[in-house]
VOBA-1610 file (N, C-alpha, C; in pm, whole numbers, padded with zeros to 5 digits, always signed):
BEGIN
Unk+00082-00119+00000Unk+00000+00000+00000Unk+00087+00126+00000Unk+00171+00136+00052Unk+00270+00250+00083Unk+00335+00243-00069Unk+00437+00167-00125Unk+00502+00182-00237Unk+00382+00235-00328Unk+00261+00222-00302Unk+00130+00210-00416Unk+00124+00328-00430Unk+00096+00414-00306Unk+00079+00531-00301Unk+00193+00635-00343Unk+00274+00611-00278Unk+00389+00678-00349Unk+00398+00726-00440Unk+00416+00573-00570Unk+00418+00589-00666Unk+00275+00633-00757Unk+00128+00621-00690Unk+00071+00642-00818Unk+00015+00500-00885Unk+00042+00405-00854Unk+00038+00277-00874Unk-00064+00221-00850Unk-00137+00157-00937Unk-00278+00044-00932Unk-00420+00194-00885Unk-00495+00112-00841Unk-00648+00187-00768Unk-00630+00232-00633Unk-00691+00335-00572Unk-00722+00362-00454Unk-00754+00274-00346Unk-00760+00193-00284Unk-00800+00140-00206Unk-00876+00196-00079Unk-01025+00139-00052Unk-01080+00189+00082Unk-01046+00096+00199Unk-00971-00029+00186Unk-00947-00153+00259Unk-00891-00040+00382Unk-00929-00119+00537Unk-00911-00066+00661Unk-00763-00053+00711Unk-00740-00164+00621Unk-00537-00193+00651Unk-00487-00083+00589Unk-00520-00047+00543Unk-00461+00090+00453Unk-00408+00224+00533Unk-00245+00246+00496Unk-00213+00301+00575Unk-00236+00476+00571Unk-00237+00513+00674Unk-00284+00642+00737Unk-00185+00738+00694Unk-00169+00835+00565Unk-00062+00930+00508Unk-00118+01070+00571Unk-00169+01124+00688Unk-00204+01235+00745Unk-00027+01291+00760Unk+00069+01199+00752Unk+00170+01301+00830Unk+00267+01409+00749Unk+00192+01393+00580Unk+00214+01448+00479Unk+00269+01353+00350Unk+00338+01494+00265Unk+00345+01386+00154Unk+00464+01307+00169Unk+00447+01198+00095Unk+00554+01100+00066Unk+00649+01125-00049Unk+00642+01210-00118Unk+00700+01241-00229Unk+00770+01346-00226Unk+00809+01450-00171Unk+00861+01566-00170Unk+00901+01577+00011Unk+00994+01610-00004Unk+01068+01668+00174Unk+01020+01823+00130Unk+00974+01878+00208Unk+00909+01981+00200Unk+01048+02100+00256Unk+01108+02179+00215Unk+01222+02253+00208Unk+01231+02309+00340Unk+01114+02373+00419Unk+01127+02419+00565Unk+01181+02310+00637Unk+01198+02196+00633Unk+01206+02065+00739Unk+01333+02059+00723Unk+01444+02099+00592Unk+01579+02081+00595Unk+01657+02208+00566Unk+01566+02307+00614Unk+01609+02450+00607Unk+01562+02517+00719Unk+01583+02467+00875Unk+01526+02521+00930Unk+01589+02647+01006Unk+01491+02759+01034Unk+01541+02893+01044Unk+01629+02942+00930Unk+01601+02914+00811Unk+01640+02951+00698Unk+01804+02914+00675Unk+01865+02751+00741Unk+01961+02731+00733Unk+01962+02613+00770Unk+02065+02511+00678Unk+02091+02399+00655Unk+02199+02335+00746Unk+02170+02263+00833Unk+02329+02236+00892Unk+02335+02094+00859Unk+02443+02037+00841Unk+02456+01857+00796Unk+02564+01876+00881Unk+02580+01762+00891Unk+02686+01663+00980Unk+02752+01537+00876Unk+02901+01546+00855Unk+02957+01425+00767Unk+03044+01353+00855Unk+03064+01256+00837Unk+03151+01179+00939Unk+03222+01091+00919Unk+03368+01118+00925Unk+03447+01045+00866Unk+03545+00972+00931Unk+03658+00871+00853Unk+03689+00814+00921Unk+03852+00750+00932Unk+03940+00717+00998Unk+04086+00714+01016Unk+04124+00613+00957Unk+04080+00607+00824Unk+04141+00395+00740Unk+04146+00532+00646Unk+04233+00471+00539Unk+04259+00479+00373Unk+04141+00548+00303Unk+04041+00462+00325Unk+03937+00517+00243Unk+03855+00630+00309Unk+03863+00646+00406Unk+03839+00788+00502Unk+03899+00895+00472Unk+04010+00863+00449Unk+04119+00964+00470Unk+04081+00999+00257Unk+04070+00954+00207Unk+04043+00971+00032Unk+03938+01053+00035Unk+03821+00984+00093Unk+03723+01011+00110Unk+03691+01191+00118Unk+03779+01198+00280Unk+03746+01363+00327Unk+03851+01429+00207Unk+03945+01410+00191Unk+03995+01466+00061Unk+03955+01508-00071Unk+03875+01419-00117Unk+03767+01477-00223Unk+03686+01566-00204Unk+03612+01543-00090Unk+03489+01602-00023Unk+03519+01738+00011Unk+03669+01761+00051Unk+03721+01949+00095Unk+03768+01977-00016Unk+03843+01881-00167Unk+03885+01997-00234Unk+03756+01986-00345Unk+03641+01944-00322Unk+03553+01992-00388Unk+03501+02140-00402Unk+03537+02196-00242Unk+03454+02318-00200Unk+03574+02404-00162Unk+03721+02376-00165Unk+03892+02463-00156Unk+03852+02518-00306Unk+03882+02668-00247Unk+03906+02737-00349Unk+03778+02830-00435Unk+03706+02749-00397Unk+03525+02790-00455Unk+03510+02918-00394Unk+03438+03055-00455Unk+03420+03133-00409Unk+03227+03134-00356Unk+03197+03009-00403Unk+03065+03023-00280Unk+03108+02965-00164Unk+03176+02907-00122Unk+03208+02850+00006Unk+03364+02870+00068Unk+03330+02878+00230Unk+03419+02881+00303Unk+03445+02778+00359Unk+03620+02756+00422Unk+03662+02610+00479Unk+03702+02729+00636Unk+03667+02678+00749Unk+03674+02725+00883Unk+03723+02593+00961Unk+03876+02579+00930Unk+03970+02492+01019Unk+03933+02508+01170Unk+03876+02395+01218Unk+03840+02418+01391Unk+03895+02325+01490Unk+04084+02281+01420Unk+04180+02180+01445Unk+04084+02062+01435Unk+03997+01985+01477Unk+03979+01871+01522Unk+03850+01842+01378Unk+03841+01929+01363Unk+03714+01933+01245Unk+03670+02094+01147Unk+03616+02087+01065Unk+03552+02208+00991Unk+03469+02234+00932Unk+03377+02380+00934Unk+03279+02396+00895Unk+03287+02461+00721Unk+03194+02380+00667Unk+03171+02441+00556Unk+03092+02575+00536Unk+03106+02679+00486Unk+02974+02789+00499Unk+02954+02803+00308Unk+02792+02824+00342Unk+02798+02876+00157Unk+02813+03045+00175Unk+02854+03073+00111Unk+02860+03218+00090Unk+02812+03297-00007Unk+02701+03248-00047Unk+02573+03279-00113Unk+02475+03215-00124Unk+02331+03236-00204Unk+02254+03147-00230Unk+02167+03112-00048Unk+02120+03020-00054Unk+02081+02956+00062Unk+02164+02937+00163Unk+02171+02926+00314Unk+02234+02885+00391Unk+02272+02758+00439Unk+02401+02738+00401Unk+02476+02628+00410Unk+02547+02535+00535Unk+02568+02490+00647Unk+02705+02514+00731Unk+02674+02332+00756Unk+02800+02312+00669Unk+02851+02157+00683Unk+02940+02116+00774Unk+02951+02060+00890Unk+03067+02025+01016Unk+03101+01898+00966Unk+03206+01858+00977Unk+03294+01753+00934Unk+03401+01711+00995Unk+03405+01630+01110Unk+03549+01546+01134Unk+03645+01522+01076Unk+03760+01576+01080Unk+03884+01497+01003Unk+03910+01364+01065Unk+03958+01308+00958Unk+03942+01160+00975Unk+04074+01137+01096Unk+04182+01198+01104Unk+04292+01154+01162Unk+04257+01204+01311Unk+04147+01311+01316Unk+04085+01303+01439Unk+03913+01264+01499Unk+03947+01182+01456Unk+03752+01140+01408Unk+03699+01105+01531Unk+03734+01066+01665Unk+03690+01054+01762Unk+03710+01195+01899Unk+03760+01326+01860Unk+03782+01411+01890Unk+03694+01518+01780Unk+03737+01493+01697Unk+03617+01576+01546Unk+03495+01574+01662Unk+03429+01440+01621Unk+03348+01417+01611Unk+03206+01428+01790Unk+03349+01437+01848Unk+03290+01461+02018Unk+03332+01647+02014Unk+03351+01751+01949Unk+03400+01866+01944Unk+03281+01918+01896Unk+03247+01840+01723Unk+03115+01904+01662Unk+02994+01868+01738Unk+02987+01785+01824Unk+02840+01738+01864Unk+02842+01855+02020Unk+02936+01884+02095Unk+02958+01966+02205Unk+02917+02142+02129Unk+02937+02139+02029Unk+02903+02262+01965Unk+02721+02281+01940Unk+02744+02157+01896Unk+02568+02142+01845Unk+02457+02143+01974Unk+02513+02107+02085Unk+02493+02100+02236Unk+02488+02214+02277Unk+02575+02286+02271Unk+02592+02442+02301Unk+02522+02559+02278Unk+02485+02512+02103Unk+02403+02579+02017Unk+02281+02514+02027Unk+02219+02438+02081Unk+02066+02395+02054Unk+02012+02377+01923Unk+02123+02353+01836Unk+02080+02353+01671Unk+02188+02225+01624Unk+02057+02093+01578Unk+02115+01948+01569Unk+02073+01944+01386Unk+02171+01862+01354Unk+02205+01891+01186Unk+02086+01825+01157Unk+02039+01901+01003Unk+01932+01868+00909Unk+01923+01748+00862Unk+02063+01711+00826Unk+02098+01584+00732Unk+02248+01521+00826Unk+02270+01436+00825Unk+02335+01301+00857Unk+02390+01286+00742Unk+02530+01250+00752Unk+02600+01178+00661Unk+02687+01064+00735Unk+02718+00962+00657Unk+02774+00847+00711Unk+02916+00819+00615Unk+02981+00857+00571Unk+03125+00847+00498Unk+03208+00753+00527Unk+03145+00636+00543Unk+03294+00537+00564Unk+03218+00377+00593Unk+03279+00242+00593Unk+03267+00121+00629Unk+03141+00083+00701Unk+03104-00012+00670Unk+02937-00065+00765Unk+03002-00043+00906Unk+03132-00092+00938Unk+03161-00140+01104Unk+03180-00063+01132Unk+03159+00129+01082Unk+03179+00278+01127Unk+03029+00302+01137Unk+02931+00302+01115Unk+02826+00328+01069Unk+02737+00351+01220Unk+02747+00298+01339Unk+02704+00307+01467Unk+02753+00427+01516Unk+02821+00485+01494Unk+02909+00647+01515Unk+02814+00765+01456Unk+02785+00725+01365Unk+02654+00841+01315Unk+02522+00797+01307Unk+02503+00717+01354Unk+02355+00639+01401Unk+02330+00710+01494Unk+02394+00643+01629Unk+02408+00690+01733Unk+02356+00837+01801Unk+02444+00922+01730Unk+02458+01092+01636Unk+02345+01152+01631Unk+02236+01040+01624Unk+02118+01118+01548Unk+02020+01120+01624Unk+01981+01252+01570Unk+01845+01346+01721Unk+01696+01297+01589Unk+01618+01357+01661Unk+01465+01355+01596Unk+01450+01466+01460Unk+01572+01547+01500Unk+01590+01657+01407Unk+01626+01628+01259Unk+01722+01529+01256Unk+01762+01463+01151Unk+01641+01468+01019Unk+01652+01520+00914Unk+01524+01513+00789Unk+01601+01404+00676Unk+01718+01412+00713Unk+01769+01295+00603Unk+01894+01256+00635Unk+01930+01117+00607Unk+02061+01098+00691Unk+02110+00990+00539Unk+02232+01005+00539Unk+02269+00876+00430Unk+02379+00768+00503Unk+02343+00677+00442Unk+02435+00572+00491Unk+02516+00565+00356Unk+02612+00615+00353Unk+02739+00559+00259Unk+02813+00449+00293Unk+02766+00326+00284Unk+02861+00195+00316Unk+02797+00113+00253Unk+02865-00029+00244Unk+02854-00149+00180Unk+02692-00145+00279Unk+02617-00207+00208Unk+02490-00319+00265Unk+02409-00204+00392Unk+02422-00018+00347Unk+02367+00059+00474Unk+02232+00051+00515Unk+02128-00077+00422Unk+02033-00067+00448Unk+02006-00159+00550Unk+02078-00221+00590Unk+02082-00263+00702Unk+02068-00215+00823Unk+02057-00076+00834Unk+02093+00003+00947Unk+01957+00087+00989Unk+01889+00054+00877Unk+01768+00179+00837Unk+01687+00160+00966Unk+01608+00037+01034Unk+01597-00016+01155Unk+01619+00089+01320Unk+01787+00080+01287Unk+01855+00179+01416Unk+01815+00314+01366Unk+01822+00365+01224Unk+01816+00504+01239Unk+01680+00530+01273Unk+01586+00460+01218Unk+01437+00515+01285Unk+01460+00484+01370Unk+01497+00431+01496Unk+01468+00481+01620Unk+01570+00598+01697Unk+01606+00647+01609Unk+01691+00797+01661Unk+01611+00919+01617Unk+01557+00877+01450Unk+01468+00971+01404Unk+01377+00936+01309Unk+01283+00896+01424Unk+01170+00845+01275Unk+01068+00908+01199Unk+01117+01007+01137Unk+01079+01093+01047Unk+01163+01124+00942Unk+01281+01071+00963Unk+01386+01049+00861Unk+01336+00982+00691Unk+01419+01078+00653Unk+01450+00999+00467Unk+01548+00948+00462Unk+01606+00834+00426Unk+01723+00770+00446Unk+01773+00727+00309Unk+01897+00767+00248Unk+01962+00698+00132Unk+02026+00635+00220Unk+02042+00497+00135Unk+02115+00368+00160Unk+02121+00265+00069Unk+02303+00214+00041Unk+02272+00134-00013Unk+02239-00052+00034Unk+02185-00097-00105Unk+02202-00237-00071Unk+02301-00331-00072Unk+02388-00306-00136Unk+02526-00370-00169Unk+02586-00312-00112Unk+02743-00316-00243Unk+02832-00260-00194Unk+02827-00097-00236Unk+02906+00002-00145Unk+02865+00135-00156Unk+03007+00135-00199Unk+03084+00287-00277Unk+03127+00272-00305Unk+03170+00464-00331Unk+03302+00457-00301Unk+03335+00619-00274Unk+03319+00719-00361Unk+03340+00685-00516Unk+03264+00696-00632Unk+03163+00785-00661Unk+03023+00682-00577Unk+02917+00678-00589Unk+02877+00781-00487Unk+02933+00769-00402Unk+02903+00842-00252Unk+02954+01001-00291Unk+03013+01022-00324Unk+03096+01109-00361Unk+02976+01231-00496Unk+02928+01156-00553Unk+02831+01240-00636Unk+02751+01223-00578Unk+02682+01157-00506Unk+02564+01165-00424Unk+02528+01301-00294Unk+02623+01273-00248Unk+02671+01361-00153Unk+02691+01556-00209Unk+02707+01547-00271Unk+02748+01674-00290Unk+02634+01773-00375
//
């Protein structure tokens, strides 16, 4: 019934099992929910192996050098800002300090009473409990970038079940994650 609706698919159904869509649409994230107070905050989270360390490397010199965005070195981690357009501010662990990053940006977010829009997950299934964990009710979309992240989908609704969740089924792949992400 749910995929039915979604998509548009087959007849209406009046059957009683039929599930209850009062909590809006299923098709569109509605822009206030990941823009709230007219600003976007995400959370990426990365991690101290090889492919972590590649990983956050792509991901900063995507936005080094860009004159819509700023890089704000905060030793242990950094914020992205857009510097035009919509409001942007991406926090990100460096991987070589990812368990200091990552307890620095969340003490900030603590501080500030303002918990990120979107979730990102940047690294290995056996990293993937680190930004699960991470996640408030606030969360509007979180991705799992790892091999088999739909596995996880389970734990993240119960951190935020109002969440949109990309995830893959296989293998994920830095690639892939990498245009997705950005």
């Amino acid at each position: 019934s749910l995929i039915l609706n979604v998509f548009d698919i087959g007849t209406t159904s009046t059957n009683s099992n039929e599930l209850n869509f009062a909590s809006g649409n299923l098709k569109v994230l509605a822009g206030d929910r990941i823009f709230k107070d007219g600003k976007n905050v995400q959370q990426h989270f990365f991690f101290d192996d090889p492919d972590g360390k590649a990983s956050f490397a792509g991901f900063v010199a995507t936005f080094k050098n860009h004159p819509k965005w700023t890089i704000l070195d905060k030793s242990t981690y950094i914020i992205i800002k857009s510097n035009s357009g919509m409001k942007v501010e991406i926090f990100a662990n460096k991987p070589s300090t990812e368990y200091a990053g990552q307890g620095a940006i969340k003490a900030y977010f603590l501080e500030n009473q303002r918990w990120p829009d979107v979730v990102v997950h940047r690294g290995h299934s056996y990293f993937a409990s680190a930004a699960i964990e991470s996640l408030t009710p606030n969360a509007e979309i979180v991705f799992l970038g790892s091999c088999g992240g739909y596995n996880n989908i389970s734990q993240v609704l119960k951190y935020s079940p109002d969440a949109q969740i990309i995830s893959s089924k296989q293998i994920g792949t830095m690639l892939v994650n990498n245009k997705l992400c950005l």
